[in-house]
DRENDO-1510 file (C-alpha; in Angstrom, 1 decimal, always signed):
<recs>
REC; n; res; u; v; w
REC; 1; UNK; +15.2; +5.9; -93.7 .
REC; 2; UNK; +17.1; +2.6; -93.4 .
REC; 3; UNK; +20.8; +3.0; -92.4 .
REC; 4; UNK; +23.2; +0.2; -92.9 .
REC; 5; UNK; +25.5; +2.2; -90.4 .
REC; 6; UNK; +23.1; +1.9; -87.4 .
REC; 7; UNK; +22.1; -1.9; -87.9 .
REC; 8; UNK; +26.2; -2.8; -88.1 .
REC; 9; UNK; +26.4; -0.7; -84.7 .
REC; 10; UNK; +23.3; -2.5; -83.1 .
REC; 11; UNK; +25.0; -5.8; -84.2 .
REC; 12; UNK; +26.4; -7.2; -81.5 .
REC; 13; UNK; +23.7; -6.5; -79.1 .
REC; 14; UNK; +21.3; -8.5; -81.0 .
REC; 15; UNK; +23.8; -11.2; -81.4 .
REC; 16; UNK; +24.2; -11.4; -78.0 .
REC; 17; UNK; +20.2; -10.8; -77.1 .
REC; 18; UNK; +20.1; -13.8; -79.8 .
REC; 19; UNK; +22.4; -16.1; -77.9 .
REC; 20; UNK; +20.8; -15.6; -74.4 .
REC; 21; UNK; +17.2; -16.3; -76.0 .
REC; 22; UNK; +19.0; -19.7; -77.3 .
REC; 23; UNK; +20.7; -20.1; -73.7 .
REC; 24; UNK; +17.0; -19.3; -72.2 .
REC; 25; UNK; +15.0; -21.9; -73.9 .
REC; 26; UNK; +18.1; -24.6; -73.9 .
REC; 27; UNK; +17.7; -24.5; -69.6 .
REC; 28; UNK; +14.0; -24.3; -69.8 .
REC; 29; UNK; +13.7; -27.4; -72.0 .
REC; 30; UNK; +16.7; -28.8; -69.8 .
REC; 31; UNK; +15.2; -28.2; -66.9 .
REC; 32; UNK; +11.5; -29.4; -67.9 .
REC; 33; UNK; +12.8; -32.6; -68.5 .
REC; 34; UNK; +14.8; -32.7; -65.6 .
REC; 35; UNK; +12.2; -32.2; -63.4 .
REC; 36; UNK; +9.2; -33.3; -64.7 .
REC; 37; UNK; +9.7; -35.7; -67.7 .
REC; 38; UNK; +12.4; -38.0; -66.3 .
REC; 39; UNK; +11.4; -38.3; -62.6 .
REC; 40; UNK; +8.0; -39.8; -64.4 .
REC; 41; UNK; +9.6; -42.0; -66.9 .
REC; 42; UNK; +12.1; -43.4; -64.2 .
REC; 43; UNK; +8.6; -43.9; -61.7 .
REC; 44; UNK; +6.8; -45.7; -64.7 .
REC; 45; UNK; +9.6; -48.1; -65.7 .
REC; 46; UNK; +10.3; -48.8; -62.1 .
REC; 47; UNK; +6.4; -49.9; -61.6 .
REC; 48; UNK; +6.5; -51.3; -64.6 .
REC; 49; UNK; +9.3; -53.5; -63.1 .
REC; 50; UNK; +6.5; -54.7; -60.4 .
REC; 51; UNK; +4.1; -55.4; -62.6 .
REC; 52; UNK; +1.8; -52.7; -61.4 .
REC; 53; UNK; +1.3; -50.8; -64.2 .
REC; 54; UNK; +2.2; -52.2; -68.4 .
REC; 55; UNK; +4.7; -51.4; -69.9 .
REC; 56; UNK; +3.5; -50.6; -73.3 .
REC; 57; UNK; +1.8; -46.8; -73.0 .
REC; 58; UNK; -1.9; -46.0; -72.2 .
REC; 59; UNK; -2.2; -49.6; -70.6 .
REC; 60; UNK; -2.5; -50.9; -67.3 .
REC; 61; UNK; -2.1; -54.6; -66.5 .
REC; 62; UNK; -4.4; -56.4; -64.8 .
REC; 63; UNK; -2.1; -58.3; -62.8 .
REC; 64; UNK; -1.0; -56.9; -59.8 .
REC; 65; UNK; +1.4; -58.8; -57.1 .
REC; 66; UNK; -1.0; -59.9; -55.1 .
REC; 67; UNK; -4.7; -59.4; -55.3 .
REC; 68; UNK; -5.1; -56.8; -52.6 .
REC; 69; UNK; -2.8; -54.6; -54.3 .
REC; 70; UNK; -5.0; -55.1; -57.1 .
REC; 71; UNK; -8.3; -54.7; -55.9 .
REC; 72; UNK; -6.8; -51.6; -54.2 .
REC; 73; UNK; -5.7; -50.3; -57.5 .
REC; 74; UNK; -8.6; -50.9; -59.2 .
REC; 75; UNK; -10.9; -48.9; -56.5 .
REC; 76; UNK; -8.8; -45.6; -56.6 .
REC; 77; UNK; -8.9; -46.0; -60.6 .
REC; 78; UNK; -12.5; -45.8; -59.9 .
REC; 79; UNK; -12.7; -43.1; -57.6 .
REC; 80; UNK; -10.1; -40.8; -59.7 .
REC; 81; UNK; -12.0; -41.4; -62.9 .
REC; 82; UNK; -15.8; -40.2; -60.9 .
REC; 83; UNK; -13.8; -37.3; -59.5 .
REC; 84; UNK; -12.4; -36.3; -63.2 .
REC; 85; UNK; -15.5; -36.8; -64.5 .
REC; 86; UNK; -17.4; -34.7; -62.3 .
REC; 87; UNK; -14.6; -31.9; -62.6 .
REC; 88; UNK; -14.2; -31.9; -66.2 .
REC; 89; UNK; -18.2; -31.1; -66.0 .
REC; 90; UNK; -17.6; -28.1; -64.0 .
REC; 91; UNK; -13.9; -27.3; -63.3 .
REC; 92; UNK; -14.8; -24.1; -61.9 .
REC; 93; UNK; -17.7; -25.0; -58.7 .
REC; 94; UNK; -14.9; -27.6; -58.4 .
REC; 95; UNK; -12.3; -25.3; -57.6 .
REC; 96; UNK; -14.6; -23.1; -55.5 .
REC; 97; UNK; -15.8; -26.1; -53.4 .
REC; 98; UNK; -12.4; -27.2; -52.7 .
REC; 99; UNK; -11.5; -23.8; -51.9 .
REC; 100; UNK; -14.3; -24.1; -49.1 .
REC; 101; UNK; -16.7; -20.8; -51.2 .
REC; 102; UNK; -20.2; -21.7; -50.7 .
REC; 103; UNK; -21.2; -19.1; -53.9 .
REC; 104; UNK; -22.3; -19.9; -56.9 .
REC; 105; UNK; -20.3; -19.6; -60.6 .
REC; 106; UNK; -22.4; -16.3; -61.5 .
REC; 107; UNK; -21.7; -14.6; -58.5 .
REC; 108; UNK; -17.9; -15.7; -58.6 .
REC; 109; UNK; -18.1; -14.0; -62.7 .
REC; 110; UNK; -19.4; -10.7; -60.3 .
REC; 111; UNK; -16.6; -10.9; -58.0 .
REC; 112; UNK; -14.0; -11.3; -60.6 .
REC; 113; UNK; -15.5; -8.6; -63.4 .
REC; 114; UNK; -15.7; -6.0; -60.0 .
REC; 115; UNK; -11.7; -6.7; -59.2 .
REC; 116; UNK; -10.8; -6.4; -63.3 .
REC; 117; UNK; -12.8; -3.2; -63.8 .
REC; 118; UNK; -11.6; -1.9; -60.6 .
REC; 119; UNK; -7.3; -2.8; -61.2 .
REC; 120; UNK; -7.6; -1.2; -64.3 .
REC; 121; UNK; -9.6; +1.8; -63.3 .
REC; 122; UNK; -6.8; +2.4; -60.6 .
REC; 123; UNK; -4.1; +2.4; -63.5 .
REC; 124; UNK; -6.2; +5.2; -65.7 .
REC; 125; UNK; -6.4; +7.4; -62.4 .
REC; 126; UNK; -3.1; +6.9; -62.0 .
REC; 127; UNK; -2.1; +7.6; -65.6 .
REC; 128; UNK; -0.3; +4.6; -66.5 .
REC; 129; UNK; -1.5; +4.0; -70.0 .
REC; 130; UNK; -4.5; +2.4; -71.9 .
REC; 131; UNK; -2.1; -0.8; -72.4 .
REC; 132; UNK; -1.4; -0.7; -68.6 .
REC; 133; UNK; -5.2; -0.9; -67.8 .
REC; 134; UNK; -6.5; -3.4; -69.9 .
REC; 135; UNK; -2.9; -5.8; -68.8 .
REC; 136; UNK; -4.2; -4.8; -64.7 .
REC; 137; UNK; -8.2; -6.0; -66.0 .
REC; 138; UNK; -7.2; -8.9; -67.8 .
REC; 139; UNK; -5.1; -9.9; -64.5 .
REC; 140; UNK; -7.7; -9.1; -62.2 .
REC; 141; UNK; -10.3; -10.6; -63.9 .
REC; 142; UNK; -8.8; -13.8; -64.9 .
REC; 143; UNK; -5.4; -14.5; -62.9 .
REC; 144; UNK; -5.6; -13.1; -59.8 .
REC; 145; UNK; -9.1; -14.9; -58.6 .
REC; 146; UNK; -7.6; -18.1; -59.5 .
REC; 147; UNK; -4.7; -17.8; -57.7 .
REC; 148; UNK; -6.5; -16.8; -54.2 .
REC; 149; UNK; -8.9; -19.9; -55.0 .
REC; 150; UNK; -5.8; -22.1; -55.2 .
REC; 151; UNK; -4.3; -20.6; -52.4 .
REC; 152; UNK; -7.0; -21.4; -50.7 .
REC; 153; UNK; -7.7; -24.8; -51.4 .
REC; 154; UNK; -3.8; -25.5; -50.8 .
REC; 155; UNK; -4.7; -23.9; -47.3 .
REC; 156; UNK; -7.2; -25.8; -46.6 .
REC; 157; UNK; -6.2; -29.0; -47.4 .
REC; 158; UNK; -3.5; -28.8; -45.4 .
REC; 159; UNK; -5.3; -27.8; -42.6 .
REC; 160; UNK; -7.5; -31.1; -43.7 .
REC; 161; UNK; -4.5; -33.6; -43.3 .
REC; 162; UNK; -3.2; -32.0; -40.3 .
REC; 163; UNK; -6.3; -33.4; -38.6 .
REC; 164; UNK; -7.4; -36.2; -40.2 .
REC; 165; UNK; -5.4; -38.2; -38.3 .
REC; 166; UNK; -6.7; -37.5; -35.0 .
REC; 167; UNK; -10.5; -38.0; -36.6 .
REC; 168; UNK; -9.0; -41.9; -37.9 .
REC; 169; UNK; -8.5; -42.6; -34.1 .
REC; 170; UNK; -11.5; -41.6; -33.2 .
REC; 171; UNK; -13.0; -44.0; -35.4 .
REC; 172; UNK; -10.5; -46.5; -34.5 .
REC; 173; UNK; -11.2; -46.1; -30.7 .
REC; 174; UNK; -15.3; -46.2; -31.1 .
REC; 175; UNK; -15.0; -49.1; -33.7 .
REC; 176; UNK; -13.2; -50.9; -31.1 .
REC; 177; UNK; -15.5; -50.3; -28.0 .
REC; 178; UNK; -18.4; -51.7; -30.1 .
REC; 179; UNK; -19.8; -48.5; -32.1 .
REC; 180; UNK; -21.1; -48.6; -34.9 .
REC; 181; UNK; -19.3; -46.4; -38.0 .
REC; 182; UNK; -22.5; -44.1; -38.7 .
REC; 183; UNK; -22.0; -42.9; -35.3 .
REC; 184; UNK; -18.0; -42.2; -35.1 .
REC; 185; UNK; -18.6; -40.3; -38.2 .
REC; 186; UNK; -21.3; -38.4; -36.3 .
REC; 187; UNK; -19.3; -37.9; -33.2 .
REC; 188; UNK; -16.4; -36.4; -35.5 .
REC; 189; UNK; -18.8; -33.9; -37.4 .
REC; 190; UNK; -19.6; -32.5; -34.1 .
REC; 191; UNK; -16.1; -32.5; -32.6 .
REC; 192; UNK; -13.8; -32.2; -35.5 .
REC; 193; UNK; -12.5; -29.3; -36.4 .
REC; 194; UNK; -13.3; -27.7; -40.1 .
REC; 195; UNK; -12.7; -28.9; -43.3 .
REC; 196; UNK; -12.6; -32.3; -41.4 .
REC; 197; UNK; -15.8; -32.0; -39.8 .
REC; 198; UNK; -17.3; -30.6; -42.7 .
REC; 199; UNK; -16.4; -33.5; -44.9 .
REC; 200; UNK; -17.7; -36.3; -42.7 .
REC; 201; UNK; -21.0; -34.2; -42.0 .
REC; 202; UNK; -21.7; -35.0; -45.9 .
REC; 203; UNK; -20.9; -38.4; -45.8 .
REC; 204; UNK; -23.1; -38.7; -42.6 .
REC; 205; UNK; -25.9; -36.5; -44.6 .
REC; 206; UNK; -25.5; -38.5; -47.7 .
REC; 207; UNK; -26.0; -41.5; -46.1 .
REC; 208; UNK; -29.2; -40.8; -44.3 .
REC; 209; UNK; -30.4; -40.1; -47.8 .
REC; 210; UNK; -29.3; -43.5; -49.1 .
REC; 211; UNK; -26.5; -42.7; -51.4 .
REC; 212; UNK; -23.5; -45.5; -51.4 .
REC; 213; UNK; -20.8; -45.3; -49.6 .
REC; 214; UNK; -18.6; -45.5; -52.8 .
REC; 215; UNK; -20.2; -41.9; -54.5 .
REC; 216; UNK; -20.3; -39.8; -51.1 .
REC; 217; UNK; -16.3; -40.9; -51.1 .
REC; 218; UNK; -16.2; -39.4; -54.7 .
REC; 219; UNK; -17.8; -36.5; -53.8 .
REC; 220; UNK; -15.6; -35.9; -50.9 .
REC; 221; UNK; -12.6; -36.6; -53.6 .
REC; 222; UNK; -13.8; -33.8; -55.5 .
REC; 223; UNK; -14.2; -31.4; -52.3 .
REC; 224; UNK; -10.9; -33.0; -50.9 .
REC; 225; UNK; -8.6; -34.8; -53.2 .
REC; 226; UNK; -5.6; -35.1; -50.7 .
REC; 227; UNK; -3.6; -38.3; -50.8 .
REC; 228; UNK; -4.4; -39.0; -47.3 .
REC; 229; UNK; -8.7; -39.0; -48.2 .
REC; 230; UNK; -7.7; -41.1; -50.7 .
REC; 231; UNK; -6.3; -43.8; -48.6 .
REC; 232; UNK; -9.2; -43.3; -46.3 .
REC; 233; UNK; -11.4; -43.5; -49.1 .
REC; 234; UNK; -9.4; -47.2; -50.7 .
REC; 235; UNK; -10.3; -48.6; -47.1 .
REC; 236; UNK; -13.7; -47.9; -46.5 .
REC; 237; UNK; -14.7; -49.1; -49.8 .
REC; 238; UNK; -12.9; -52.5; -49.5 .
REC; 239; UNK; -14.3; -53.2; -46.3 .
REC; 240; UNK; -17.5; -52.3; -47.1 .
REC; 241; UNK; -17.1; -55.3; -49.9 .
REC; 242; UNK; -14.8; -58.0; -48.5 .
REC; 243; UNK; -15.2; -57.5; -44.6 .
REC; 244; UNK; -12.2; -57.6; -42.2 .
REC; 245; UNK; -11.2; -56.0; -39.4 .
REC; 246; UNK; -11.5; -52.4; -39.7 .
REC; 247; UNK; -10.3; -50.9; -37.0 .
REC; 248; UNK; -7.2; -52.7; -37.5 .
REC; 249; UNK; -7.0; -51.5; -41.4 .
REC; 250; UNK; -7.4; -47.7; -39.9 .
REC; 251; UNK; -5.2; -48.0; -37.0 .
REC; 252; UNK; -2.2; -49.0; -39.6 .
REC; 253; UNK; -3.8; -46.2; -41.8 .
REC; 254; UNK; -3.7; -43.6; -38.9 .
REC; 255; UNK; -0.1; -44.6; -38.1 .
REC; 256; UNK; +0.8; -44.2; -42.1 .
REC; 257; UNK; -0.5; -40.5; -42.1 .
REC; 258; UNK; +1.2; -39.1; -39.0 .
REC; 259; UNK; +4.6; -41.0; -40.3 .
REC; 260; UNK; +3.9; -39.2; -43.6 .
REC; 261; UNK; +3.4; -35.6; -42.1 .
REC; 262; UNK; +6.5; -36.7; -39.9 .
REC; 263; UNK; +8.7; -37.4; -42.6 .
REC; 264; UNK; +7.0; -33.5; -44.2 .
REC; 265; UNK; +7.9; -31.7; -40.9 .
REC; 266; UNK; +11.9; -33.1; -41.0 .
REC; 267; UNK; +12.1; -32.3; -44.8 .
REC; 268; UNK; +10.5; -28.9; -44.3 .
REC; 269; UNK; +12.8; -28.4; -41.2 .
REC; 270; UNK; +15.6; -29.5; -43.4 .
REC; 271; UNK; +14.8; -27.3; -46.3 .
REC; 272; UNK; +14.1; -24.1; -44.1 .
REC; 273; UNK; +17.5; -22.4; -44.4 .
REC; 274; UNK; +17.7; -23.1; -48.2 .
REC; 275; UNK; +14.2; -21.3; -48.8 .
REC; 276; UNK; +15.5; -18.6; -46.1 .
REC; 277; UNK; +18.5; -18.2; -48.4 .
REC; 278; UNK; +16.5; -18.4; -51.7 .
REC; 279; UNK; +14.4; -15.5; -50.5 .
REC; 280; UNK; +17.2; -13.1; -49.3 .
REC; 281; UNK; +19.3; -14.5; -52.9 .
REC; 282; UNK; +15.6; -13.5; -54.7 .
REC; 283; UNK; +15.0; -10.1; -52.9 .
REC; 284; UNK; +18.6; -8.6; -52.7 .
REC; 285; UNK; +18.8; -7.0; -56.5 .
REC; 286; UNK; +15.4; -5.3; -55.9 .
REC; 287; UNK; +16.5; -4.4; -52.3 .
REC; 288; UNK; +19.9; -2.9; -54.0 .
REC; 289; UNK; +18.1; -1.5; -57.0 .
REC; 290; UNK; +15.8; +0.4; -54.6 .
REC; 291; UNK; +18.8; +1.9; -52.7 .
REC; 292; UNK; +20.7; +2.7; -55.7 .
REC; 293; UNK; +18.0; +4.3; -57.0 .
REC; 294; UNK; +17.4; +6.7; -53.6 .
REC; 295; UNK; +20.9; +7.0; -53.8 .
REC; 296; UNK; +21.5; +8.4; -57.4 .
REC; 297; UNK; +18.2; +8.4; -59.4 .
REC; 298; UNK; +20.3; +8.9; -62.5 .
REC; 299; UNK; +22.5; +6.1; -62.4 .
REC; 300; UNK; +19.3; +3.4; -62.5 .
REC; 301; UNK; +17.2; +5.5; -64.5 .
REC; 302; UNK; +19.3; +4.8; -68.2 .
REC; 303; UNK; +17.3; +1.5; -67.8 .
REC; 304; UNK; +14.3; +2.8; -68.0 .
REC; 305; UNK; +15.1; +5.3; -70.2 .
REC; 306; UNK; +17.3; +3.9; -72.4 .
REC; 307; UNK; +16.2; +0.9; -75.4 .
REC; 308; UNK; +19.5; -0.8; -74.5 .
REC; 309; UNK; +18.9; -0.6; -70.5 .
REC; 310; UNK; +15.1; -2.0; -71.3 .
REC; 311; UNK; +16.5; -5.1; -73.0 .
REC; 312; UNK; +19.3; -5.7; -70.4 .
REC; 313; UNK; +16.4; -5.5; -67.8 .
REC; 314; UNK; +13.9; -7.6; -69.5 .
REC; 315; UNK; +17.0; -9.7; -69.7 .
REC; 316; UNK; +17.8; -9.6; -66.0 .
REC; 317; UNK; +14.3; -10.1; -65.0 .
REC; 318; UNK; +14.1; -13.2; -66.8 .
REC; 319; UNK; +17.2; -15.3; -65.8 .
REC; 320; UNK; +16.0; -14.0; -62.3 .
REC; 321; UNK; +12.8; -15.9; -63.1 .
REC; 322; UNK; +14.6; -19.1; -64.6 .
REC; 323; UNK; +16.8; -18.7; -61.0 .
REC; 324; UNK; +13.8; -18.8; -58.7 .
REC; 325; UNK; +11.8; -21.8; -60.6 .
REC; 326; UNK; +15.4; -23.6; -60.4 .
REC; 327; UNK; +15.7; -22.8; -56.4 .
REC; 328; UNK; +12.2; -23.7; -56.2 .
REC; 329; UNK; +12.1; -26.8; -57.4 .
REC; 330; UNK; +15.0; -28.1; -55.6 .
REC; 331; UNK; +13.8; -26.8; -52.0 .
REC; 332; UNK; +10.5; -28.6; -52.6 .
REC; 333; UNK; +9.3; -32.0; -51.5 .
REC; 334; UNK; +6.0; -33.2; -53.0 .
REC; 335; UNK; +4.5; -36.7; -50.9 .
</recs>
């Protein structure tokens, strides 16, 4: 039966549950544009100031400062817009190929249903509900593959830049002692170390096949699509059409990349005890929680037990979450 007495009582709590939902989405939307929405319109309107991209939206200008820079631009449009093409065709065996899985998109569907069926069979033998099941097999089956795949990709680009550099030299050095390209890019599939090696075997394969030069370097986009292939890729393919000297073009390339992971090392060096103190800041209510609870099980359990503790701990939970994506995107430098 409805009573007016108990909705009075429970007032102020959903006033103030109101409020910090209001608070909640104000910093979200806050923080969105922030960190996302005005670094980009400050970028735009800054290369709009240089001509290198129009300043009405959805147009590019076909004027650039000096023809290079154009011809440069317009060969990375082309190579972006074959790598999104090919990945909207089949976004996953992109993923998987960048992740360096040599399976197949059925056998990945396998893999995936296995981990679903198995997460949420572990929850029914440990009796933790019907709804707690199918949550664990939606996660495995959907979110948690993804995320390894991504992991791994990350992890193996970075391995990738880390040592792409060192295979630029070795072009650079055979170019200049009179050897032809074909075979630096074989002497670096043999002696570079994976993904590296891997990447130029393709090109090397792909070539002896007669594919151009300019869709074995969108293939490699899509396996690779680091900023630092990219660059490679810009090169190659204007000096394969206007000539020059290209061992000087990859020397200044070479030097580029190892200033870039340079200037990563000192800001990662310089970020290190803010991401040391973001973890101990992120950890130490679970870490006190925990002791509280070995401590006196009773005093923690009310918010488990209790509506009111619930909310406050949903509550607590998210401005923790809010908190971390904040830390997180100060302490991180994207190149």
């Amino acid at each position: 039966m409805f009573d007016p007495l108990e909705v009075i009582q429970a007032g102020p709590l959903i006033a103030v549950m109101a409020l910090m939902i209001i608070i909640m989405f104000t910093l979200i939307g806050g923080f969105g544009y922030v960190v996302v929405l005005r670094p980009r319109l400050r970028l735009r309107r800054r290369m709009a100031e240089f001509n290198l991209v129009a300043r009405g939206p959805g147009k590019r200008t076909k004027t650039a400062v000096n023809p290079r820079q154009s011809r440069i631009q317009e060969k990375l449009q082309e190579l972006e817009d074959k790598a999104n093409k090919k990945k909207q065709r089949n976004e996953l065996r992109t993923e998987l190929l960048q992740a360096g899985l040599d399976i197949n998109v059925r056998r990945y569907f396998l893999l995936t249903s296995i981990a679903g069926i198995g997460m949420g069979g572990l929850a029914i033998m440990f009796k933790a509900g019907i709804l707690a099941a199918i949550v664990l097999a939606i996660l495995g089956f959907f979110v948690l593959p993804k995320l390894v795949i991504r992991q791994m990709a990350k992890a193996r680009q970075k391995k990738f830049t880390q040592n792409f550099a060192n295979a630029i030299d070795i072009i650079v050095r055979g170019v200049r002692s009179g050897l032809p390209i074909g075979e630096c890019f074989n002497i670096i599939g043999r002696e570079s170390p994976e993904p590296v090696g891997e990447i130029i075997r393709l090109l090397v394969e792909g070539t002896k096949l007669g594919i151009s030069m300019e869709d074995l370097l969108a293939r490699g986009l899509e396996r690779m699509p680091t900023t630092e292939f990219k660059f490679f890729a810009i090169v190659l393919v204007i000096q394969q059409q206007t000539g020059g000297n290209l061992a000087e073009t990859l020397d200044g390339l070479s030097n580029v990349l190892r200033e870039r992971k340079k200037l990563k090392d000192r800001a990662k060096a310089l970020s290190s005890e803010a991401k040391a103190s973001a973890s101990i800041i992120g950890c130490l209510p679970f870490f006190v929680a925990g002791m509280v609870s070995l401590i006196s099980p009773d005093y923690m359990a009310v918010l488990f037990t209790e509506e009111t503790g619930n909310i406050m701990l949903a509550g607590g939970l998210c401005w923790m979450g809010i908190g971390v994506l904040v830390m997180k995107k100060m302490i991180n430098f994207n190149f």
